[in-house]
Backbone bond lengths (Angstrom), bond angles and torsions (degrees), N, CA, C in turn:
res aa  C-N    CA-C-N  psi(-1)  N-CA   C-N-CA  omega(-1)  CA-C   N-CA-C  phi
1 X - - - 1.463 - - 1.526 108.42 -
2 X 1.480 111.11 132.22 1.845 106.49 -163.41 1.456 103.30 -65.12
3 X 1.906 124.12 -41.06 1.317 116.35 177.65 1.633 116.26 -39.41
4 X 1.391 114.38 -66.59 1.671 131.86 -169.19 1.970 92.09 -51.14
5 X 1.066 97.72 -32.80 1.891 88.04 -156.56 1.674 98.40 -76.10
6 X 1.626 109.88 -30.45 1.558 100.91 -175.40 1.243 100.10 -98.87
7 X 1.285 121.79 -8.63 1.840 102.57 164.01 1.635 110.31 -66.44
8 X 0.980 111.61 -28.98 1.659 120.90 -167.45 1.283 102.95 -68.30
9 X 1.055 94.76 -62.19 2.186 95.95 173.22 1.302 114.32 -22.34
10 X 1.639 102.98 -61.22 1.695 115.96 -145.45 1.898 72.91 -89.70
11 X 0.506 155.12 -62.64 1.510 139.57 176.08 1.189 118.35 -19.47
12 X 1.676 116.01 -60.57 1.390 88.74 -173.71 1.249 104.70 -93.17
13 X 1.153 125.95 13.39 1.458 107.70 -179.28 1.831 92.26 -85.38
14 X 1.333 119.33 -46.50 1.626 101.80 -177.28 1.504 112.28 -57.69
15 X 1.530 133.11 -30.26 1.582 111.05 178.13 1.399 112.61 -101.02
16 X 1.676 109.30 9.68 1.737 102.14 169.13 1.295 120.74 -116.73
17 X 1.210 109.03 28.45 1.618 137.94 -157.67 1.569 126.55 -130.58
18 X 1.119 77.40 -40.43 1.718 112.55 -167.09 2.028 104.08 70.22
19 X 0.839 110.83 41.51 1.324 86.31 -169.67 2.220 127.03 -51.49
20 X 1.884 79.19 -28.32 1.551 73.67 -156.80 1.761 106.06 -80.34
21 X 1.440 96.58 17.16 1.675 100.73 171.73 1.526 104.20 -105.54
22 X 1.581 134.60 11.58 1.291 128.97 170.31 1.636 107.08 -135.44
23 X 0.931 112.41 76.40 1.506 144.61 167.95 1.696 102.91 -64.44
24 X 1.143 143.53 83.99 1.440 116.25 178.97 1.436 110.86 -108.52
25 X 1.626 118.81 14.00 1.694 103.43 171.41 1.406 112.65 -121.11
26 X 1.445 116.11 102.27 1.597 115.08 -153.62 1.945 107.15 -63.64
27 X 0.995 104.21 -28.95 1.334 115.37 150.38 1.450 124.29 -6.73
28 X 1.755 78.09 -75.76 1.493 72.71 -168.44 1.280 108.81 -136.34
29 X 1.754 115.30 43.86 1.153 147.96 166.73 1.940 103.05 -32.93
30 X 1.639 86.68 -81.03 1.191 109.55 -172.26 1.709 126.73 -42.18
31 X 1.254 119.12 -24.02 1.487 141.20 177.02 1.216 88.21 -90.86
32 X 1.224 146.09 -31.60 1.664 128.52 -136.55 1.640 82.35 -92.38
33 X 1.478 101.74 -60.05 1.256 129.31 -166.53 2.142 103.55 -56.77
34 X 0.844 104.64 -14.09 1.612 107.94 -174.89 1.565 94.95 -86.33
35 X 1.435 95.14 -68.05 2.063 101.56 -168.70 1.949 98.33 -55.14
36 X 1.183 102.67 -41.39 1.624 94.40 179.30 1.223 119.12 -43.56
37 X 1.283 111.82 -70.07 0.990 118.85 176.08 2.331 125.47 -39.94
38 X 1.461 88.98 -45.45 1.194 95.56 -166.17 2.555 102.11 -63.33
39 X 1.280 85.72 -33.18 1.218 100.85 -175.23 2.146 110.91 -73.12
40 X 1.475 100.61 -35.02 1.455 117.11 173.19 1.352 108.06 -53.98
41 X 1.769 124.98 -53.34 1.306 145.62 175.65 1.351 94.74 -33.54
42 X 1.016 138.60 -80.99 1.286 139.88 -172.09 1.917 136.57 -57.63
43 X 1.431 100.48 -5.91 1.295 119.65 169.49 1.161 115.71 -10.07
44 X 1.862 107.74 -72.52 1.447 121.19 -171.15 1.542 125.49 -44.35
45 X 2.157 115.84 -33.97 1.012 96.72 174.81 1.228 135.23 -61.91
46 X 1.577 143.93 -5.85 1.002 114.77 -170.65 1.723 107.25 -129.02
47 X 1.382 102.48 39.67 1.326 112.75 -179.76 1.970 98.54 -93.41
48 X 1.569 91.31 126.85 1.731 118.02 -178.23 1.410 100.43 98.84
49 X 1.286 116.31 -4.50 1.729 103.30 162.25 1.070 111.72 -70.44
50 X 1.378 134.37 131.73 1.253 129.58 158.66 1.638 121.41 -84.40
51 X 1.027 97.20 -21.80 2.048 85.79 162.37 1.559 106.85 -75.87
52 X 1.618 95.48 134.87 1.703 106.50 178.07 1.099 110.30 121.58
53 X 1.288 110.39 -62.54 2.026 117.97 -160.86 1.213 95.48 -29.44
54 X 1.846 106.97 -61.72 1.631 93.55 -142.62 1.782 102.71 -98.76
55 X 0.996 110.00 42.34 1.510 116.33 162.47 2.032 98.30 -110.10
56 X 1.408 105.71 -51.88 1.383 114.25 -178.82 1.284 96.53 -36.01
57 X 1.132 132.72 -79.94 1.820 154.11 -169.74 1.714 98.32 -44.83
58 X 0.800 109.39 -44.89 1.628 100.51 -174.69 1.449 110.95 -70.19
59 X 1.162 127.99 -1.40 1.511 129.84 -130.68 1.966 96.89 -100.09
60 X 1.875 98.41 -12.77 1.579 95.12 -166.38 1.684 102.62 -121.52
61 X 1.464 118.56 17.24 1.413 149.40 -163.81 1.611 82.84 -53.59
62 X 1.208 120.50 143.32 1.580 120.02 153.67 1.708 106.85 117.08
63 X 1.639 103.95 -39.73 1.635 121.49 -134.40 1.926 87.21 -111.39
64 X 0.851 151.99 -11.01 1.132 146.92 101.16 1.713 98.89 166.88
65 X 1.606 141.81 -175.37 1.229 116.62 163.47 1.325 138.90 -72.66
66 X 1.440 126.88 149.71 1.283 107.43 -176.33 1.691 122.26 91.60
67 X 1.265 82.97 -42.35 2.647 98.12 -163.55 1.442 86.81 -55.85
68 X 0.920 126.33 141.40 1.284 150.19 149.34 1.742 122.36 -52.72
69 X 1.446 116.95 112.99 1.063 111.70 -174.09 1.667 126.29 -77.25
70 X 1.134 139.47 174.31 1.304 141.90 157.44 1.707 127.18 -85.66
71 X 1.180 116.70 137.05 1.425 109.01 -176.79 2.006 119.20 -51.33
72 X 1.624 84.14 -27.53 1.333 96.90 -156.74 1.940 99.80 -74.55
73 X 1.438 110.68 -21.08 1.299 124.07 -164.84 1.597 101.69 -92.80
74 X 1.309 119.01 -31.16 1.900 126.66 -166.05 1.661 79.47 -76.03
75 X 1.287 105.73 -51.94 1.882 98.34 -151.61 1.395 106.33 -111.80
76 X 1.427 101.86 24.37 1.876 108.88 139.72 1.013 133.92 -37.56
77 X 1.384 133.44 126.05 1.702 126.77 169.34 1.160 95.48 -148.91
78 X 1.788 90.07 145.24 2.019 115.14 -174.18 1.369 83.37 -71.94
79 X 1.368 100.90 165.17 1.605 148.84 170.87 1.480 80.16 -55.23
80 X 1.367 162.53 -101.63 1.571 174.89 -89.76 1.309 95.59 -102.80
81 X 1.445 112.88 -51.82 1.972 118.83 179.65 1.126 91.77 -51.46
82 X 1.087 129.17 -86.75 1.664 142.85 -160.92 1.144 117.94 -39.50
83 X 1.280 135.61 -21.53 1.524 170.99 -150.87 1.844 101.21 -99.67
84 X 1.193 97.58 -74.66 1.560 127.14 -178.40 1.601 106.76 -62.31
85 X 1.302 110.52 -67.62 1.161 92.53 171.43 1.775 149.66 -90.13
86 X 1.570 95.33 7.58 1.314 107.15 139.77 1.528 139.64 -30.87
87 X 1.765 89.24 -52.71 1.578 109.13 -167.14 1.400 108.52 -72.30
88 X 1.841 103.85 -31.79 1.348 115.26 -151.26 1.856 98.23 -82.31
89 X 1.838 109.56 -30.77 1.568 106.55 -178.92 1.176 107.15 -79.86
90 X 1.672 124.98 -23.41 0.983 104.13 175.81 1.684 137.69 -101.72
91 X 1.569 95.24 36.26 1.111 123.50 161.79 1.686 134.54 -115.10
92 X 1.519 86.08 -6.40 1.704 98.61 137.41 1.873 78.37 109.45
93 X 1.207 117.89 49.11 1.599 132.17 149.94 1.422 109.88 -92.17
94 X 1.259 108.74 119.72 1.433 103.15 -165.74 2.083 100.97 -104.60
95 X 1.475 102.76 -19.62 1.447 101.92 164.52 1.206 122.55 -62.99
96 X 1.824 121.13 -30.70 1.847 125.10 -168.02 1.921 82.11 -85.68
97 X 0.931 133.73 -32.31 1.451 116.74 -151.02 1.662 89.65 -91.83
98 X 1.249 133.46 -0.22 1.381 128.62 -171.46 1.861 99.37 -98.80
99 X 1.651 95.24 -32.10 1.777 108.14 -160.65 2.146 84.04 -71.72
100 X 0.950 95.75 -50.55 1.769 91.57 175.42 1.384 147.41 -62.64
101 X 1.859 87.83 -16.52 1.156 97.17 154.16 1.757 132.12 -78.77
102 X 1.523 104.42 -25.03 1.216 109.93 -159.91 1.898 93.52 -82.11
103 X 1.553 98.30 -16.99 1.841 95.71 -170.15 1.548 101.15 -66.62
104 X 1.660 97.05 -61.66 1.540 94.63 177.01 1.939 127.55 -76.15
105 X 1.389 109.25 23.27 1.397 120.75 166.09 1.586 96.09 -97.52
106 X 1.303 137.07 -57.03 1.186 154.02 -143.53 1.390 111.95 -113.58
107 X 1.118 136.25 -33.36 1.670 126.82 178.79 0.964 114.61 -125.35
108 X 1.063 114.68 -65.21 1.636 132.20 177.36 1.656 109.10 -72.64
109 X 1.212 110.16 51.18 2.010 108.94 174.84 1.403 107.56 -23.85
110 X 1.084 114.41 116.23 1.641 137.21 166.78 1.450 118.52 179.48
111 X 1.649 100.43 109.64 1.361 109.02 -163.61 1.215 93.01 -84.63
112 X 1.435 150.63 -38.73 1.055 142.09 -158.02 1.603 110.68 -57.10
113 X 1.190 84.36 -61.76 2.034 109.31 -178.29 1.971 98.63 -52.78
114 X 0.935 116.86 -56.64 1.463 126.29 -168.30 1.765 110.48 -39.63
115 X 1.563 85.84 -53.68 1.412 109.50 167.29 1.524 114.32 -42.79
116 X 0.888 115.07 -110.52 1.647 124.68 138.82 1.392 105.50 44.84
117 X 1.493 103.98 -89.11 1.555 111.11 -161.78 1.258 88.72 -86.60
118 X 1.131 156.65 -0.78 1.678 142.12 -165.51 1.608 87.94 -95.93
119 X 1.192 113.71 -33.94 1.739 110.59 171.43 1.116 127.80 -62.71
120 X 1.627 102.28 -47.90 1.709 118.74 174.78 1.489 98.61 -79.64
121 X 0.991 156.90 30.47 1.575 150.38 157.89 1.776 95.85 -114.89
122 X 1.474 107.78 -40.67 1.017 83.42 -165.13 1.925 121.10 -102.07
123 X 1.161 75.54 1.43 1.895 87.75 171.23 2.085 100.66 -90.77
124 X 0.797 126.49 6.35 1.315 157.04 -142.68 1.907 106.74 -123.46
125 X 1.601 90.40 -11.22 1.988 106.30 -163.19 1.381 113.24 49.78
126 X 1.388 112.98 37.57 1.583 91.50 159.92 1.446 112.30 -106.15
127 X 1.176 109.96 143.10 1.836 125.41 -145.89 1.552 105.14 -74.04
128 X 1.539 119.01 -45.12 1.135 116.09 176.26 1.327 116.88 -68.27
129 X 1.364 121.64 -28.36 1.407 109.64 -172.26 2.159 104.94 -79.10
130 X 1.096 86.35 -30.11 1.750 84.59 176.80 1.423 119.04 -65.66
131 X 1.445 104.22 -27.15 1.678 99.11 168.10 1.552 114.07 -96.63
132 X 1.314 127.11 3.79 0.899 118.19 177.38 1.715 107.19 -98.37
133 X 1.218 115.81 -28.15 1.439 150.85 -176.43 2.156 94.49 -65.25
134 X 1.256 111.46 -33.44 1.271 137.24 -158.15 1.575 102.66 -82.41
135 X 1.795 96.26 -59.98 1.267 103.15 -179.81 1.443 127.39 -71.66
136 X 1.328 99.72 -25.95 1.527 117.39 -176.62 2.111 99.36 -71.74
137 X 0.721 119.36 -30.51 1.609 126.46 -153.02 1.723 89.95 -88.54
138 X 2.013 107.85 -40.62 1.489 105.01 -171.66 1.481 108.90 -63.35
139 X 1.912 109.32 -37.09 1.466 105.74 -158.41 1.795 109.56 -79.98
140 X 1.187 109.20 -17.49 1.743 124.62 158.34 1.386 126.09 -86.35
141 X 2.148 97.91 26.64 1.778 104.10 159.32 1.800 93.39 54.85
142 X 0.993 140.59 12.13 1.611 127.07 -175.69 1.818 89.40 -85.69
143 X 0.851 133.65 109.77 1.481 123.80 -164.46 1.787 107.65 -106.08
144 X 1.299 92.48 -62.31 1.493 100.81 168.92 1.409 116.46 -43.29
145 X 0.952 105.23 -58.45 1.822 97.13 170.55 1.436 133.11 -64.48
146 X 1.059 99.28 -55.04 1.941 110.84 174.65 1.675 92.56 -43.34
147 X 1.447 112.76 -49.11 1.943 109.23 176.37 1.602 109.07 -37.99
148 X 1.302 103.08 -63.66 1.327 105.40 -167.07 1.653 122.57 -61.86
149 X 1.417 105.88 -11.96 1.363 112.89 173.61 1.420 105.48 -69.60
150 X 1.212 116.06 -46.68 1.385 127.81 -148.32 1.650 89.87 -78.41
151 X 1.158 122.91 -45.86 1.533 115.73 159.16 1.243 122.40 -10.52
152 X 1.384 99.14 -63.36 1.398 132.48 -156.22 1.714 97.76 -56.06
153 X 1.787 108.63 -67.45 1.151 112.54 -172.42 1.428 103.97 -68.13
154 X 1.540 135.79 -9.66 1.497 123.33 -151.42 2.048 76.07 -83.29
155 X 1.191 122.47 -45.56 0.936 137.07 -164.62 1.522 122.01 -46.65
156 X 1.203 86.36 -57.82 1.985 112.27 167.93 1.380 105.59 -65.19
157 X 0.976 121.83 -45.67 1.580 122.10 166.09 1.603 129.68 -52.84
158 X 1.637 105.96 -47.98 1.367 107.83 156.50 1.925 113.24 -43.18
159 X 0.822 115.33 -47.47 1.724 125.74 -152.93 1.620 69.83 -87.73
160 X 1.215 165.23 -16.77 1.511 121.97 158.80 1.652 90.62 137.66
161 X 1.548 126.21 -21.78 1.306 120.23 -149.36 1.813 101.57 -72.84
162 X 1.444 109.40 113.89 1.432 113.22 177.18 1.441 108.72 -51.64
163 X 1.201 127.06 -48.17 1.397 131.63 -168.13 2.019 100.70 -47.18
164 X 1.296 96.78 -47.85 1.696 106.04 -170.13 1.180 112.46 -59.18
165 X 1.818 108.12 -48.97 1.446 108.78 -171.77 1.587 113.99 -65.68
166 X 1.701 112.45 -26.94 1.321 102.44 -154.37 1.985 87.33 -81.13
167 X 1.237 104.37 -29.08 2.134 89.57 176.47 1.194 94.75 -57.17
168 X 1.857 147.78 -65.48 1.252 127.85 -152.04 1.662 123.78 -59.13
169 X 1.917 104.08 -39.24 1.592 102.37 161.23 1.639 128.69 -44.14
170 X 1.398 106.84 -42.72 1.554 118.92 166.64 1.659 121.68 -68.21
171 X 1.433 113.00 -35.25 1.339 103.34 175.14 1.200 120.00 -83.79
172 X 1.271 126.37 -27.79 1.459 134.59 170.31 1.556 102.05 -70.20
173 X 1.306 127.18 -54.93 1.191 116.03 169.88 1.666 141.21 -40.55
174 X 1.523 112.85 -39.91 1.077 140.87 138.17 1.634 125.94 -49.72
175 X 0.886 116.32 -10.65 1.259 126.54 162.11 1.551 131.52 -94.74
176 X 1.346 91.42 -28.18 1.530 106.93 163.01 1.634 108.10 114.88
177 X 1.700 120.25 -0.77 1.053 130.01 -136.14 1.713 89.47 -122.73
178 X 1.416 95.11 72.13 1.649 113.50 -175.88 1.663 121.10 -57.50
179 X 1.415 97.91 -23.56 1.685 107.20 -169.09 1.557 103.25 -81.80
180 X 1.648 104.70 -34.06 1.416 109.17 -159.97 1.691 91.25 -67.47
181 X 1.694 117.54 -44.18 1.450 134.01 -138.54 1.645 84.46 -71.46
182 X 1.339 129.39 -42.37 1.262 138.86 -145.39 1.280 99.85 -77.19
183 X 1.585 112.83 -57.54 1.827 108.68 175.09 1.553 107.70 -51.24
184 X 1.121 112.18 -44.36 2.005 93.24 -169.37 1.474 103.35 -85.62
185 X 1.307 128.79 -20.42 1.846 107.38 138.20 1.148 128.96 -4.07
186 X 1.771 78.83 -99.90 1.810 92.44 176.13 1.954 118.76 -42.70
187 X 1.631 113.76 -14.06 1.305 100.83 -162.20 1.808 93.48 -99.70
188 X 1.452 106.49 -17.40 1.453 99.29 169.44 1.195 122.35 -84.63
189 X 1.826 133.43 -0.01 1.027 113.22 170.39 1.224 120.27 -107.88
190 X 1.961 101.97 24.38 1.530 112.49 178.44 1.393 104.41 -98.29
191 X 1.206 121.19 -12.15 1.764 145.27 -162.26 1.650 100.15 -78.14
192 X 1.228 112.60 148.04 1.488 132.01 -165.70 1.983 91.35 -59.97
193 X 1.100 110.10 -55.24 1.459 107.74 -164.47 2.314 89.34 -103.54
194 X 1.242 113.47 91.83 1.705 122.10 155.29 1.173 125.91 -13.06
195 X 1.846 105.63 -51.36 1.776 132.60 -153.51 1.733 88.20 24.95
196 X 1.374 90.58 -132.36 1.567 96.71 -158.79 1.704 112.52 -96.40
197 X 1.337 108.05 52.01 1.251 112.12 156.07 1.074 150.25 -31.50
198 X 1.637 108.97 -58.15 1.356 119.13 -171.93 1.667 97.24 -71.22
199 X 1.290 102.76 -43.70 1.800 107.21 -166.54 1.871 100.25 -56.22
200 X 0.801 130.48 -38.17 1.310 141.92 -161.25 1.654 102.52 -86.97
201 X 1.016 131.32 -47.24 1.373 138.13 146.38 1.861 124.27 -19.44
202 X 1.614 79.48 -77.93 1.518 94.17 163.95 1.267 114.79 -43.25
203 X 1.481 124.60 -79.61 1.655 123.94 -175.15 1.609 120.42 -44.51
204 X 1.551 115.72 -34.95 0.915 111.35 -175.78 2.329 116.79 -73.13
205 X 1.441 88.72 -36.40 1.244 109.59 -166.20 2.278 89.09 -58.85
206 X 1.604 100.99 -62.46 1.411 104.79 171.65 1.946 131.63 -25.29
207 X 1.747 98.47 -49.61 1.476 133.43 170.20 1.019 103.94 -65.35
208 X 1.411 150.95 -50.15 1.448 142.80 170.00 1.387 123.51 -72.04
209 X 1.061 116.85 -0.31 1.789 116.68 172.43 1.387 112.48 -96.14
């Protein structure tokens, strides 16, 4: 699945990289360091896939072993990338319009543009950008809307999509709303792709006693 395969990349490149210990634009440290994180959380799903690894692993080739990469260098893209996958989100690829967001979230500073494609990826059904699209809309009080996103994913989630359910376990969880978080648990570790089910299970089951 193209989502799972390019989360996997940027996975291992953040824990075989170190990226989220070389932050160099204090700027915009603090955002970098939020979406990282939120995207790190999810690591586990795509461990025993074998599509990905060995693109992930190649990803720090050049920069020596071990060195720690830069945000600005992982989520680099040529002049030709940017080009290409323009064409490709705006033909209703909702993975190229997410990869452009993260360039111009992460290397290429431009909030305008970032914006932009995080819309077109994520009106586009790609799952992360709608919850991220979600969160961004809650912390700018936009309420009515960020709702309607969450629709969106409650929706995609009905139809089975692991990616959806595992944001609603986290947003409900984050909300404090343990009972709600716990049923779509259990419904993500009935789901074709688990990710981190069981772990999420556990904590929650712990939190309710």
């Amino acid at each position: 699945m193209k989502v799972f395969t390019f989360l996997l990349i940027i996975m291992v490149c953040l824990y075989n990289f170190g990226v989220r210990a070389a932050m160099d634009n204090s700027k915009h440290s603090d955002e970098a360091e939020k979406l990282l994180a939120e995207l790190s959380a999810r690591k586990g799903e795509g461990e025993g896939e074998g599509e990905g690894e060995g693109e992930g692993e190649g990803e720090g080739e050049g920069e020596g072993e071990g060195e720690p990469k830069s945000t600005v260098s992982v989520f680099y893209l040529q002049p030709e990338e940017v080009n290409t996958l323009s064409h490709q989100a705006k033909r209703g690829d909702g993975e190229a319009g997410f990869r452009l967001f993260l360039y111009y979230k992460l290397s290429n500073y431009d909030e305008e543009k970032s914006s932009q494609w995080l819309k077109i990826a994520a009106n586009n059904g790609h799952a992360t950008a709608q919850y991220r699209l979600y969160v961004e809309l809650q912390e700018q009080g936009e309420t009515k809307e960020a709702n309607e996103w969450l629709q969106k994913i409650k929706l995609a989630a009905s139809n089975n999509d692991s990616s959806a359910i595992w944001f609603l376990v986290n947003c409900y969880k984050n909300q404090g709303n343990k009972k709600e978080a716990l049923q779509w648990a259990y419904k993500l570790k009935a789901s074709k792709q688990p990710l981190d089910a069981d772990r999420l299970i556990e904590e929650l089951t712990k939190e309710q006693k």
